[in-house]
BALOBA-1460 file (C-alpha; in Angstrom, 3 decimals):
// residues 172
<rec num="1" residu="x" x="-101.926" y="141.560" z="123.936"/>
<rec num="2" residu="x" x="-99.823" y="138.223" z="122.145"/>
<rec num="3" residu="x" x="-101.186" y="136.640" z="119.805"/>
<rec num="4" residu="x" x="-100.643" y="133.285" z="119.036"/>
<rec num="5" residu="x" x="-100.861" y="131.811" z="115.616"/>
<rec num="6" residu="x" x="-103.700" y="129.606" z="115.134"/>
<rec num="7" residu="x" x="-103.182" y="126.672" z="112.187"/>
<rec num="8" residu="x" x="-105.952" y="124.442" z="111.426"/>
<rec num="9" residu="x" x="-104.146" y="121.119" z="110.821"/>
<rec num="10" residu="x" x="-106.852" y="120.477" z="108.174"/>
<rec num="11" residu="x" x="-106.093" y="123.375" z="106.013"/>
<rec num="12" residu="x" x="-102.015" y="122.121" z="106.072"/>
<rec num="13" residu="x" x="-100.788" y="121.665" z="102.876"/>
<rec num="14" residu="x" x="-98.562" y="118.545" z="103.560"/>
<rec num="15" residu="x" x="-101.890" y="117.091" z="105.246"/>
<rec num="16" residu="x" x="-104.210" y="117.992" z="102.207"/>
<rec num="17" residu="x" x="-101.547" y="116.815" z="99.468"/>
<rec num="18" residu="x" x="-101.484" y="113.474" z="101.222"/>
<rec num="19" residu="x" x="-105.255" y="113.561" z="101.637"/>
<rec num="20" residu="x" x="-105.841" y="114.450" z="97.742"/>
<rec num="21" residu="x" x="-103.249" y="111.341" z="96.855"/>
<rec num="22" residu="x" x="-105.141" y="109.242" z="99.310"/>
<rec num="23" residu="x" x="-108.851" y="110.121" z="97.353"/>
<rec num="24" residu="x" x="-107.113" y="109.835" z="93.629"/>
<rec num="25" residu="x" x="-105.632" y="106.438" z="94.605"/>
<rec num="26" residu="x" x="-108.491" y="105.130" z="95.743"/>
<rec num="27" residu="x" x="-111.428" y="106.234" z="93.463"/>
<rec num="28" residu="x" x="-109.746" y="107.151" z="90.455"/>
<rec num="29" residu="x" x="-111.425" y="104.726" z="88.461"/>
<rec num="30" residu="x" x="-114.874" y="102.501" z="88.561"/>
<rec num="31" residu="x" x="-114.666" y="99.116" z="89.349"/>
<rec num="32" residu="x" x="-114.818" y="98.298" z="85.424"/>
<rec num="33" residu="x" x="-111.485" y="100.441" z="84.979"/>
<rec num="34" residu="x" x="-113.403" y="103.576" z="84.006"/>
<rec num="35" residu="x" x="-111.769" y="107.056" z="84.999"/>
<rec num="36" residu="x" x="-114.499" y="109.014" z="87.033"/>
<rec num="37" residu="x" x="-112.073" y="111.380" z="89.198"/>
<rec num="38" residu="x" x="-112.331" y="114.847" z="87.653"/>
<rec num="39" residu="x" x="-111.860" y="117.976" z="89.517"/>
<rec num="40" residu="x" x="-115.285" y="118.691" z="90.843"/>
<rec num="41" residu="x" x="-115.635" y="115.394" z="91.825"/>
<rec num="42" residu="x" x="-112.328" y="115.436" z="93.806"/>
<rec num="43" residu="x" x="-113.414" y="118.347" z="95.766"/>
<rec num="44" residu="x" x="-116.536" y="117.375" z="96.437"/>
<rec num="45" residu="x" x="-114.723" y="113.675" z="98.027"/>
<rec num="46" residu="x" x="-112.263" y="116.173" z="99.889"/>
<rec num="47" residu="x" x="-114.782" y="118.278" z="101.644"/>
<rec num="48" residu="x" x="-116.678" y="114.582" z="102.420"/>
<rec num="49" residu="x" x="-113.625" y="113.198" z="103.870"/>
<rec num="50" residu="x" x="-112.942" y="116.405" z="106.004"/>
<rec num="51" residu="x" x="-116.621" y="116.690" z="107.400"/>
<rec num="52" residu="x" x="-116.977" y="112.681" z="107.986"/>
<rec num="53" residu="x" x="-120.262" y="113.689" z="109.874"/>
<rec num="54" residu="x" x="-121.593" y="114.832" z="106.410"/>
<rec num="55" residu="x" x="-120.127" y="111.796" z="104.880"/>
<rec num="56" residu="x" x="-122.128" y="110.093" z="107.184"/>
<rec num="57" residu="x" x="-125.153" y="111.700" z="106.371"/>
<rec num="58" residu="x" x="-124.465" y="111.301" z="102.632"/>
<rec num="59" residu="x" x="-123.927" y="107.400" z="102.970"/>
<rec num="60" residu="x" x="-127.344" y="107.330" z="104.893"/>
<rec num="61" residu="x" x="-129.203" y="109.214" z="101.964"/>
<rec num="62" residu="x" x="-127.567" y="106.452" z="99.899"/>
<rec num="63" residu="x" x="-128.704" y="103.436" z="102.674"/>
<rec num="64" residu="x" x="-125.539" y="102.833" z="102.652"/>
<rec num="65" residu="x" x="-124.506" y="104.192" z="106.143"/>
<rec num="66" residu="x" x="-124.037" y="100.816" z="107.574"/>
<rec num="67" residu="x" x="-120.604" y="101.261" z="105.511"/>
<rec num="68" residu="x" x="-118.882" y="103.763" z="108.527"/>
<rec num="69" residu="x" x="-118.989" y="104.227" z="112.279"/>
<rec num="70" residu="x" x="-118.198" y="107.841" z="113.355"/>
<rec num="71" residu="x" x="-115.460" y="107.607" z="115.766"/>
<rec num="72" residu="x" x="-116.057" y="109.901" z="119.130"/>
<rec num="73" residu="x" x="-113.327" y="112.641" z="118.049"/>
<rec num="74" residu="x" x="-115.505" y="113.378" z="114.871"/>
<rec num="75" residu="x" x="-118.570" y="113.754" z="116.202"/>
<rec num="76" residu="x" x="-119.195" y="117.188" z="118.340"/>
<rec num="77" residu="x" x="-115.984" y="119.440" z="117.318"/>
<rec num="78" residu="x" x="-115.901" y="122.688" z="116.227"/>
<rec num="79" residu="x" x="-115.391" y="121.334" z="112.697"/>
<rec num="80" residu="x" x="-118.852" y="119.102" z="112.795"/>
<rec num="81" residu="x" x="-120.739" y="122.028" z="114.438"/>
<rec num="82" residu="x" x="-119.612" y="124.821" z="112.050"/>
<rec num="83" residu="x" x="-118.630" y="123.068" z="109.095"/>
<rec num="84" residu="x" x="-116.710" y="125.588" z="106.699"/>
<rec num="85" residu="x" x="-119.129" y="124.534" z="103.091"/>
<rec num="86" residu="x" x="-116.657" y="126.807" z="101.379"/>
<rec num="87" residu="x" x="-114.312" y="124.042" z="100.953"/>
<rec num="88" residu="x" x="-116.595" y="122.398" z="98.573"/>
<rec num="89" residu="x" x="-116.459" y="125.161" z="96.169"/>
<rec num="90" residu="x" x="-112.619" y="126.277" z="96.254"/>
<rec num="91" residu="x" x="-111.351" y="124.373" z="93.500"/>
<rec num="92" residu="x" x="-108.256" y="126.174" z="93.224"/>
<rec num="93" residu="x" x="-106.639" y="125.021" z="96.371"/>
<rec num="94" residu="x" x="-107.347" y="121.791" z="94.910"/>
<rec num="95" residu="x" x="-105.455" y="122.820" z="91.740"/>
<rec num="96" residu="x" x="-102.308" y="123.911" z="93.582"/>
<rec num="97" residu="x" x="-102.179" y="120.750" z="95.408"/>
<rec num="98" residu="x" x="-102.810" y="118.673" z="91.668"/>
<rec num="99" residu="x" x="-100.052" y="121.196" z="90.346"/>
<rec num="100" residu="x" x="-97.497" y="119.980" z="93.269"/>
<rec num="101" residu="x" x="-98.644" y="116.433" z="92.825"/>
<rec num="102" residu="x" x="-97.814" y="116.061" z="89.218"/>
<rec num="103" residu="x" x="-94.413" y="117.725" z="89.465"/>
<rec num="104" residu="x" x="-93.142" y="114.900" z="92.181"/>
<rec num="105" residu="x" x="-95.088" y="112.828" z="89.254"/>
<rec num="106" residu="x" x="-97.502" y="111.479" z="91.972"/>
<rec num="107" residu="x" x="-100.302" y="111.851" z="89.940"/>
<rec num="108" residu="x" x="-101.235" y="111.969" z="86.353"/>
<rec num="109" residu="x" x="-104.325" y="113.041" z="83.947"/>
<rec num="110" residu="x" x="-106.467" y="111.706" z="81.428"/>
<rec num="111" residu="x" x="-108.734" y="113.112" z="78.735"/>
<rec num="112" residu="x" x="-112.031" y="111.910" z="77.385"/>
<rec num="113" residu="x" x="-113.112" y="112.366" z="73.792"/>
<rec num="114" residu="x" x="-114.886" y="115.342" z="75.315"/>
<rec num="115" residu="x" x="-112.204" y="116.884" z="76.823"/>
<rec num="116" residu="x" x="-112.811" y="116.034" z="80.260"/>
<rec num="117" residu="x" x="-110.056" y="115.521" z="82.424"/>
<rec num="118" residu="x" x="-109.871" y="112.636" z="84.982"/>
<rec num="119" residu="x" x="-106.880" y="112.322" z="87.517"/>
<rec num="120" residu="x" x="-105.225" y="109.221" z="89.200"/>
<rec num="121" residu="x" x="-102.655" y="107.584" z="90.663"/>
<rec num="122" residu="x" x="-98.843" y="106.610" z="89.492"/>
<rec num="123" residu="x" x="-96.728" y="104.092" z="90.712"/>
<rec num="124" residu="x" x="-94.390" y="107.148" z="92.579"/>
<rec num="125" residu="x" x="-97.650" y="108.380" z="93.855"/>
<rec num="126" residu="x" x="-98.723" y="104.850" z="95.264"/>
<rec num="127" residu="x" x="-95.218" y="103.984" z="96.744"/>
<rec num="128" residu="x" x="-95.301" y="107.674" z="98.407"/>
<rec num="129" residu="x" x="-99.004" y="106.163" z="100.189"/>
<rec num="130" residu="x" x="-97.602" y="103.256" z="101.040"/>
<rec num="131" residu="x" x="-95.534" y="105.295" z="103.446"/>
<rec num="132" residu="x" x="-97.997" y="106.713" z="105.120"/>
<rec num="133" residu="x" x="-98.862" y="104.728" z="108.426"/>
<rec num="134" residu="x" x="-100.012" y="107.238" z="110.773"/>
<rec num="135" residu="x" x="-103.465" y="106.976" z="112.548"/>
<rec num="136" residu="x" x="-105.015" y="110.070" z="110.201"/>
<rec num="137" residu="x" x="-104.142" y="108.598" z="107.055"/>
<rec num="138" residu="x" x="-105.178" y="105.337" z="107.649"/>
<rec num="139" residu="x" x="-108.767" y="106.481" z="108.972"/>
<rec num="140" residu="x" x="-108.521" y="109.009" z="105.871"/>
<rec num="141" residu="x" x="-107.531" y="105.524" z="103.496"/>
<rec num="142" residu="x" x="-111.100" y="103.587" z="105.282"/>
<rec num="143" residu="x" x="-112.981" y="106.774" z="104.717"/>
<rec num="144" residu="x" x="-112.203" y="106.752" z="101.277"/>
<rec num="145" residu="x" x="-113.356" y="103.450" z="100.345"/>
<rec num="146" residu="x" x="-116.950" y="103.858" z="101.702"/>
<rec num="147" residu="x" x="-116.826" y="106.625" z="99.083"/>
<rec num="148" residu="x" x="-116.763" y="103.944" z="96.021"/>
<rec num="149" residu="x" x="-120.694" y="103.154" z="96.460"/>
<rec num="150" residu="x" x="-120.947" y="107.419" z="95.442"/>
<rec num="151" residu="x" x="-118.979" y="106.939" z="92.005"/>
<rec num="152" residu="x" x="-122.247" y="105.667" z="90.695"/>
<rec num="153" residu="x" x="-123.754" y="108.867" z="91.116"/>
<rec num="154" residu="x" x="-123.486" y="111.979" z="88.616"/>
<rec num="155" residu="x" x="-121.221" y="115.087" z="89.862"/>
<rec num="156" residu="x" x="-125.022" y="116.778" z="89.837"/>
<rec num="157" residu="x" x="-126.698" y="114.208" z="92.008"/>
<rec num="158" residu="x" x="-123.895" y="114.332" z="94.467"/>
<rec num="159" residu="x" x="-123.593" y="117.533" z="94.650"/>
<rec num="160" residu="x" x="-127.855" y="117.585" z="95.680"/>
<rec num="161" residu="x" x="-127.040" y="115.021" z="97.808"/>
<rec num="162" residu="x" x="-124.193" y="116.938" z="100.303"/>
<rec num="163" residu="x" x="-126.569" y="120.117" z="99.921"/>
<rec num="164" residu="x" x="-129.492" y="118.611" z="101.148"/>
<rec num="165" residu="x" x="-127.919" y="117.487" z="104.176"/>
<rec num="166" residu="x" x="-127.974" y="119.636" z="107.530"/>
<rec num="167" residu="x" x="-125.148" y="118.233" z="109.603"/>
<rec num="168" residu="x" x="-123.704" y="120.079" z="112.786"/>
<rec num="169" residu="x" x="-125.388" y="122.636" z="114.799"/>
<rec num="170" residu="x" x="-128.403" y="122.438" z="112.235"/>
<rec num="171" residu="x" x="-129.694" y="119.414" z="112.508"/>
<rec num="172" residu="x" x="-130.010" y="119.362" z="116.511"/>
């Protein structure tokens, strides 16, 4: 018996490195100018942007659903039925993407008096986006910006918020 190998264009590196720029460019920062993007945060936004039928569900929890239409291709795939949850947790794919991102100097860090470290955006990064026209980053770019209304919320309450929501095969 052949095999054939199977890639899951989500899990692409290229695709998720453009997908992490996408979610530091855009929410990065509070609409004062406050840096909010740390790592947790930026994983949880990742895994909402890959399962936009959660992100859905998260924006309704909010009453702010009226912000995003589903399109047909998200609803009912194998991806909406059996959404992988994993991906929320594995920060360190996340970190190997951050690592790549700040050598091409597409992204840079921040520290609070706390320590904290909050990620966003440089001018390389942002010309590299500006670049990107296809039909998946642009939906990814829309996606993105409903996700400004969550920055009010602590990494805590979010985090509630996407557990407490069945989405797929469990909620039919």
């Amino acid at each position: 018996m052949i095999t054939l190998p199977f890639i899951i264009p989500d899990n692409d590196y290229n695709l998720r490195l453009a997908r992490i720029l996408i979610v530091i460019n855009e929410l990065a920062y509070t609409k004062k100018g406050k840096f909010v993007l740390n790592l947790d945060r930026l994983s949880m936004y990742d895994h909402l942007l890959k399962n936009p039928v959660l992100l859905q569900g998260v924006l309704n929890a909010e009453g702010q659903g009226r912000l995003m239409e589903l399109k047909d291709e998200e609803k009912d795939t194998i991806g909406s039925l059996f959404p992988n949850r994993a991906s929320l947790y594995d920060s360190g794919a996340i970190k190997r993407i951050l690592y790549s991102l700040f050598y091409w100097g597409y992204v840079s860090a921040e520290h609070d008096k706390e320590g904290h470290i909050f990620y966003y955006s440089t001018n390389p990064g942002k010309e590299f986006l500006s670049g990107l026209e296809s039909p998946y980053f642009l939906r990814t770019q829309s996606l993105s910006k409903t996700l400004i209304v969550l920055q009010k919320l602590s990494n805590t309450q979010l985090q509630k918020i996407i557990n407490s929501i069945n989405y797929g095969v469990l909620s039919k």
